[in-house]
N, C-alpha and C positions, 0 to 999 in steps of 0.2 A: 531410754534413760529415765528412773523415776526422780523424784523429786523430796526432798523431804521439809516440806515444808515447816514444819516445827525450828529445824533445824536452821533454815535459812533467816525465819522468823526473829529466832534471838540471835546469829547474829547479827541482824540488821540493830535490832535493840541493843545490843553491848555496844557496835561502836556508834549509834547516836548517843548512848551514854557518858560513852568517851569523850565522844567529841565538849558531850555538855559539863562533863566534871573536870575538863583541866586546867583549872584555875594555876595552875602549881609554876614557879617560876615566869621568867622573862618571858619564854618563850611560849606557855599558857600551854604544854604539854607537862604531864605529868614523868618522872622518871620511869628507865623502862620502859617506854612507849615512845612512837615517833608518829610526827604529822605527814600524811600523803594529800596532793592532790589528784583526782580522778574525774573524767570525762574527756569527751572527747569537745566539745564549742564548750560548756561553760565547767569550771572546774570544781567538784566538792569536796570539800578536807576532811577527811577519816583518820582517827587515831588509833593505830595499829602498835600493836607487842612488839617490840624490837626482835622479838626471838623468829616473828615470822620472814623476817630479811633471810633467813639462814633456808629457809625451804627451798628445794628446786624449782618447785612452781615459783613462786615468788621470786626466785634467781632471773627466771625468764623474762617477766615483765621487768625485772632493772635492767636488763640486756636490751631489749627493748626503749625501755627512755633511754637507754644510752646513746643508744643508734638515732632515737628521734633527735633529742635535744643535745647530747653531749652532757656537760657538767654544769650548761648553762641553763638551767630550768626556769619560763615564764613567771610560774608565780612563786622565787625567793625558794621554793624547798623541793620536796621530791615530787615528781611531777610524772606519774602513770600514763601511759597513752592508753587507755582501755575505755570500755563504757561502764557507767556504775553497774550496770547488772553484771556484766562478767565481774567485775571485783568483787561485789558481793558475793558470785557464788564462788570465788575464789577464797572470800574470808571463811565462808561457810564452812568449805571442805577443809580447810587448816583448823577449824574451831573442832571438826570430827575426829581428826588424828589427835 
């Protein structure tokens, strides 16, 4: 399996961007876009496209929190059980399609 690192590159850079531009309402997420948290001990908040809810892959890890935590998630919002790198290259390959 190669890698493409360019690819993986930015987007790690569009959501530390995200993360750092959304000033926008209450909830400090921009419209359009939803806050996740990811890890497995400590958790990091990535701002992600609402549109990526709707991918299969993506289906799977909320099938997954679901089974973990149910509807009650530790930190207030949606709450991933993965490690950031698998998320990452999870955002990655949605950022390709």
């Amino acid at each position: 399996m190669g890698f493409r690192l360019g690819r993986i590159v930015n987007a790690v850079q569009s959501l530390k961007l995200s993360s750092l531009t959304t000033n926008h309402g209450s909830s400090g997420v921009r419209r359009g876009y939803c806050a996740v948290y990811v890890g497995e001990s400590q958790k990091k908040r990535f701002v992600i496209p609402v549109a990526y809810l709707n991918e299969p892959i993506f289906r799977d890890l909320l099938s997954q929190a679901e089974e973990e935590y149910g509807y009650n998630h530790p930190m207030g919002g949606l709450t991933i059980p993965c490690s950031d790198d698998t998320f990452i290259d999870l955002i990655s390959r949605l950022n390709e399609s």
